[in-house]
N, CA, C and O of each residue as an XYZ file, in Angstrom:
312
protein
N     130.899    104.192     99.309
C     130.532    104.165     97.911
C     131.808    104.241     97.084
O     132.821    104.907     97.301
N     131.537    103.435     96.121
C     132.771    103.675     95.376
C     132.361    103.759     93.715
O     131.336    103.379     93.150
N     133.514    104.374     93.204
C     133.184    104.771     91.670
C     133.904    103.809     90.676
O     135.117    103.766     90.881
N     133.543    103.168     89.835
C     134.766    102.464     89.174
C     135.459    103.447     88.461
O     135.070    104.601     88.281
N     136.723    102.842     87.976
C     137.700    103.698     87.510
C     137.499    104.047     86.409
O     137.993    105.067     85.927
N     136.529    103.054     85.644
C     136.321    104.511     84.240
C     134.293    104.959     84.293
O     133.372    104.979     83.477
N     134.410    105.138     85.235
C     132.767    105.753     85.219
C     131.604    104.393     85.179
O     130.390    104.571     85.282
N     131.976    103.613     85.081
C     130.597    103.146     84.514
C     129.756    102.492     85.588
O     128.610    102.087     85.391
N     130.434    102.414     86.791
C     129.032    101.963     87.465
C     129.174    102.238     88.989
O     130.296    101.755     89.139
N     128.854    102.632     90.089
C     128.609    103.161     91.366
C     128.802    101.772     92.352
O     128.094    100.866     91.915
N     129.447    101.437     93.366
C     129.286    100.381     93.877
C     128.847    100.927     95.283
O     129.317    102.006     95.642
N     127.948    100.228     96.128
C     127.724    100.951     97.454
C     128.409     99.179     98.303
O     127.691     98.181     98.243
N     129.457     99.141     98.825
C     129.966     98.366     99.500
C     129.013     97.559    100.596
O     128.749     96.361    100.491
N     128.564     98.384    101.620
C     127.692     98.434    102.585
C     126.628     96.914    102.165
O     126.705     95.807    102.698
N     125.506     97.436    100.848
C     124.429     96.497    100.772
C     124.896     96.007     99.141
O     124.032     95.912     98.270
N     126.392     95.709     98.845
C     126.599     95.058     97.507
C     125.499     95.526     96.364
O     124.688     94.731     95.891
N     125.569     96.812     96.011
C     124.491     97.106     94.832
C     125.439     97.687     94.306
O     126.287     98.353     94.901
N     125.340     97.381     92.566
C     125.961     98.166     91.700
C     125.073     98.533     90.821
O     124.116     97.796     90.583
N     125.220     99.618     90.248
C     124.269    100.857     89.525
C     125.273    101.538     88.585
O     126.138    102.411     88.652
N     124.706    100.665     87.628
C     125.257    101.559     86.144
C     124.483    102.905     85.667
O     123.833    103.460     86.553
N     124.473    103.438     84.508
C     123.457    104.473     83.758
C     122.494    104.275     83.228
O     121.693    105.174     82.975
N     122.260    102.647     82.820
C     120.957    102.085     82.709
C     119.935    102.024     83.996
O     118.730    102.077     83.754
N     120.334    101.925     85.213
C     119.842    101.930     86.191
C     119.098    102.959     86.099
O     117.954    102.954     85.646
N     119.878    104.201     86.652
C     119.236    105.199     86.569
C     118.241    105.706     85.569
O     117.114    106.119     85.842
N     118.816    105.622     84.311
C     118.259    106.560     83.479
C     116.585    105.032     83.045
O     115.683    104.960     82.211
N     116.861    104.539     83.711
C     115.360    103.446     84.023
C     114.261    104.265     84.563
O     113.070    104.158     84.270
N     115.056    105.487     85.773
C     114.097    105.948     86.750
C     113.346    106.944     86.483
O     112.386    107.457     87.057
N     114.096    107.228     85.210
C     114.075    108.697     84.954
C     113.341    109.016     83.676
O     112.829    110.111     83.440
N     113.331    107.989     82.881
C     113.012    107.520     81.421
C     112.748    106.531     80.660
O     113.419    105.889     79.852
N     111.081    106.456     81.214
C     110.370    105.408     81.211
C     110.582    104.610     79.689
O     110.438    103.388     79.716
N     110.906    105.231     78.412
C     111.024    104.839     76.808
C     112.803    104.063     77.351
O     113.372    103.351     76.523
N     113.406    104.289     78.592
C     114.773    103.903     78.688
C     114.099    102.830     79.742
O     115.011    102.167     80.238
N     113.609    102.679     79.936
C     113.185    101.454     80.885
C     112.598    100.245     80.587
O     112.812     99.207     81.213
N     111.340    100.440     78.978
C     111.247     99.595     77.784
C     112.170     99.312     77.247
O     112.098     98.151     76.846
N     113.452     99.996     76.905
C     114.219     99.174     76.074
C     115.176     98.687     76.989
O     115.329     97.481     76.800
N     115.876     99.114     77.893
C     116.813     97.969     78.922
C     115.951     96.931     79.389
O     116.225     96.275     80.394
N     114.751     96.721     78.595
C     113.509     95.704     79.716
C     113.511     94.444     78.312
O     113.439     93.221     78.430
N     113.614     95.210     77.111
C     113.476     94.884     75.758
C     114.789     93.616     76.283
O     114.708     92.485     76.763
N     116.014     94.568     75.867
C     117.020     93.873     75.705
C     117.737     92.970     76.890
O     118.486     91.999     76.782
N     117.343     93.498     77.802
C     117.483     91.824     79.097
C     116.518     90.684     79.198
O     116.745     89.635     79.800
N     114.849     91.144     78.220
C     114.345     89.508     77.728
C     114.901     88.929     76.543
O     114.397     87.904     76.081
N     115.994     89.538     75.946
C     116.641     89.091     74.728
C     117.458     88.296     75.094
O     117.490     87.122     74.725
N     118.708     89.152     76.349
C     119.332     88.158     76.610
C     119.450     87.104     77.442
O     120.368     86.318     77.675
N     118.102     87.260     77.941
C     117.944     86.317     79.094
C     117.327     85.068     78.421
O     117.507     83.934     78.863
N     116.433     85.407     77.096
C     116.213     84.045     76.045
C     117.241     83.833     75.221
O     117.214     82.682     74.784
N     118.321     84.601     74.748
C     119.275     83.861     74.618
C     120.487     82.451     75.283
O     120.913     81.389     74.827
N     120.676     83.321     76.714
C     121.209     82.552     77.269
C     120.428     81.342     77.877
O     120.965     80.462     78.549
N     119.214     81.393     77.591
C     118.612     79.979     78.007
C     118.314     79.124     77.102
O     117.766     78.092     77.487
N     118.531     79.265     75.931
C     118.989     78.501     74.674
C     120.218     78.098     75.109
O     120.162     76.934     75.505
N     121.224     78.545     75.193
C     122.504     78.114     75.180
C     122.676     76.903     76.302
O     123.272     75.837     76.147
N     121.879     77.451     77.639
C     122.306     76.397     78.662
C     121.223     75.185     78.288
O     121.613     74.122     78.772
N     120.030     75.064     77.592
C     118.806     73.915     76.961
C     119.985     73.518     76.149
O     120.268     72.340     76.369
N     120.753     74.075     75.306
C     121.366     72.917     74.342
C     122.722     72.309     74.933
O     123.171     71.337     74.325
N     123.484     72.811     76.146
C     124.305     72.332     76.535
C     123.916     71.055     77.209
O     124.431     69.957     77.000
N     122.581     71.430     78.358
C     121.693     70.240     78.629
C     121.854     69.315     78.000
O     122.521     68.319     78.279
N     121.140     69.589     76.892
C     121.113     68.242     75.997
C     122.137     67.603     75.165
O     122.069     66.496     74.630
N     123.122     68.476     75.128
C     124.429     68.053     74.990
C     125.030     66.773     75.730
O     125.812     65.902     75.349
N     124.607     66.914     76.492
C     125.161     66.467     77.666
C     124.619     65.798     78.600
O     125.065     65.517     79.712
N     123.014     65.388     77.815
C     121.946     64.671     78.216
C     122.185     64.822     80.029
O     122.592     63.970     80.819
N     121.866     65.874     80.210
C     121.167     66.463     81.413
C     119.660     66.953     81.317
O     119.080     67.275     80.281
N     119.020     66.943     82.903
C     117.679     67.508     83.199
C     118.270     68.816     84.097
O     119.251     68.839     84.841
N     117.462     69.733     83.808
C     117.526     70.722     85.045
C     117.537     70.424     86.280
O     117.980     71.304     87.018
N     117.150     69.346     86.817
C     117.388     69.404     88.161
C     118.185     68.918     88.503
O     118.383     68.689     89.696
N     119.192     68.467     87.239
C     120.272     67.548     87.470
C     121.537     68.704     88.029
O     122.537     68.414     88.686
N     121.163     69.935     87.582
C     121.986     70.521     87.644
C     122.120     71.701     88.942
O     123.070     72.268     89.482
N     120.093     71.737     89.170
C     119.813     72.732     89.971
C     120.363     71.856     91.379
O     120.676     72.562     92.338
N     120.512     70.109     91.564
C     120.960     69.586     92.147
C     122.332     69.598     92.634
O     122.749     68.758     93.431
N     122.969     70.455     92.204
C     124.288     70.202     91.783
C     124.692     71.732     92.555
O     125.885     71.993     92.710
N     123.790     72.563     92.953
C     124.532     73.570     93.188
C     124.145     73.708     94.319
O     123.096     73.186     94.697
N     125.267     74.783     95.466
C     125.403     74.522     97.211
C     123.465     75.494     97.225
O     122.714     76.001     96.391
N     123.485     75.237     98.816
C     122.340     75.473     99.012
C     122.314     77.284     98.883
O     123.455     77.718     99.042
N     121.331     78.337     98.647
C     121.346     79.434     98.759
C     121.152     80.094    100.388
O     120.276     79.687    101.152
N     122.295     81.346    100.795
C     122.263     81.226    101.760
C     121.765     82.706    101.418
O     122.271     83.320    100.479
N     120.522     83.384    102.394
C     120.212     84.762    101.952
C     120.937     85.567    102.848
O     120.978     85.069    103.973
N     121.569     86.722    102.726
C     122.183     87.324    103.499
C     121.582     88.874    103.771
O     121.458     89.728    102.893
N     121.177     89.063    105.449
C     120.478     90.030    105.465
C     121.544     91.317    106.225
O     122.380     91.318    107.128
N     120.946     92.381    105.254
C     122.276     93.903    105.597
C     121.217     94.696    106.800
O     119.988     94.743    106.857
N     122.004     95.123    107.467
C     121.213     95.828    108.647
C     121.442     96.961    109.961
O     120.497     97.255    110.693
């Protein structure tokens, strides 16, 4: 396990998980689990605006792109 150097997030090497204080305090504090839930559908509809208008920027389709990337390889810890 490792700590980053200024506190902010826990790394466990072993199974690649990192765990900030939002993590936790998710587990712990359900009114903290609505709003980190709030603000990652914010930015998760933000950033999918951004990549729809680059698309079309650039007169691409999504699969033009989902085409475009190597195959996913799942990697199992054990």
């Amino acid at each position: 396990m490792i700590i980053a150097e200024d506190g902010s997030y826990i790394h466990w090497l072993a199974v690649d998980i990192h765990l900030d204080i939002a993590a936790f305090l998710s587990v712990i504090e359900p009114a903290a689990k609505q709003k980190f839930a709030a603000i990652k559908l914010k930015h998760d509809h933000i950033f999918g605006q951004a990549i729809a208008s680059l698309r079309k920027q650039h007169q691409l389709r999504q699969s033009d792109i989902i085409a475009g990337l190597p195959p996913y390889k799942h990697t199992s810890y054990g």
